[in-house]
C-alpha positions in Angstrom: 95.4 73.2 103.0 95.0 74.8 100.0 93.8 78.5 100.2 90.6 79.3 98.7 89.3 82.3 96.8 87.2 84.7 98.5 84.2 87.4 97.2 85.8 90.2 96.3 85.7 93.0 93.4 88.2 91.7 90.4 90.2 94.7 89.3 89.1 96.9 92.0 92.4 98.9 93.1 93.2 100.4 96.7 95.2 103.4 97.4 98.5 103.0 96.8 100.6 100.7 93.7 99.0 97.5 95.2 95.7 95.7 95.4 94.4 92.7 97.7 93.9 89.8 95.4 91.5 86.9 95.3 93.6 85.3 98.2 93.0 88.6 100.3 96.7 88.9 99.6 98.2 92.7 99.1 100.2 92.3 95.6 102.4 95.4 94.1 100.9 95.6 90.1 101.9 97.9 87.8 98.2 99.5 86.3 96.8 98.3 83.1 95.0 100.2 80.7 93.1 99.6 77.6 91.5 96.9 76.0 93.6 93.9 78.2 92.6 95.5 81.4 91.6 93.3 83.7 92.3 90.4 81.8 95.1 89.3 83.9 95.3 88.8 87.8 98.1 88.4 89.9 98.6 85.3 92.2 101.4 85.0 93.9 105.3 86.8 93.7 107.4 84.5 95.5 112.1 84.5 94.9 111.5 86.0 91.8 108.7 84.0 90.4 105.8 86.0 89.6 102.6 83.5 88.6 99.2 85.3 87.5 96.0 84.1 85.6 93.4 84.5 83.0 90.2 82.7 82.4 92.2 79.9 80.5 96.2 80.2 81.3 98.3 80.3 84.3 101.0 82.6 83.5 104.6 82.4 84.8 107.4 84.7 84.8 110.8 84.7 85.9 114.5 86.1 84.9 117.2 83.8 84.6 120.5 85.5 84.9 123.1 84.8 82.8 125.9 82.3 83.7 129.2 80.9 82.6 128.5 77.5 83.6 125.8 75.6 82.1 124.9 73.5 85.4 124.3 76.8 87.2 121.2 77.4 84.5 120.0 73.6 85.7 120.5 74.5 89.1 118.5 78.4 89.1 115.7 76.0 86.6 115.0 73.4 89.2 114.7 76.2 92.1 112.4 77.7 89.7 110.5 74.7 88.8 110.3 73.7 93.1 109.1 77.5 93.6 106.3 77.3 91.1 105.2 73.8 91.9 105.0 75.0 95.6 102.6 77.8 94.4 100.1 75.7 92.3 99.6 73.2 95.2 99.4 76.1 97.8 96.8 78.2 95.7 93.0 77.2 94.3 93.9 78.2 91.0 
C-alpha cells in the first residue's frame, strides 16, 4: 500500500536539524536559504539513496565509490537502481 501524503505545512521546520515530511516522516535536512527555499522537499533517505522533489522532477542522489573492478560499479548500480525503484512504488509521489 502505497503511503499517501498528509495536510501538513511545506517548509515548516521543528526544533532540531530535521523536519517531518509530507509522509509524517522525520528527515535530517540541511537549511536552505534564499531564492530556492522551499523549492525542494525531501522524500525518502534510504542505503545511501537520498530521493526529494519539486513541482516537476523527482531528484536522486547517491555516491558511488570508487572501484578497481568495473563489475563492482554494475553491481553498487543495480543495488542503487533496486533501492530507488523500491522508493517510487512505496511513496505517492
Amino acid at each position: 500500500m502505497p503511503k499517501t501524503k498528509e495536510q501538513m505545512i511545506p517548509g515548516k521546520r521543528y526544533r532540531g536539524y530535521g523536519f517531518i515530511n509530507e509522509y509524517k516522516e522525520f528527515c535530517f535536512e540541511p537549511e536552505q536559504t534564499g531564492a530556492h527555499e522551499g523549492r525542494e522537499k525531501s522524500v525518502c533517505v534510504r542505503n545511501g539513496v537520498r530521493v526529494s522533489q519539486t513541482q516537476k522532477l523527482i531528484i536522486v542522489k547517491f555516491n558511488l565509490e570508487k572501484q578497481d573492478d568495473k563489475s563492482a560499479y554494475i553491481k553498487r548500480l543495480v543495488q542503487i537502481y533496486n533501492t530507488i525503484s523500491k522508493i517510487i512504488r512505496e511513496y505517492e509521489i
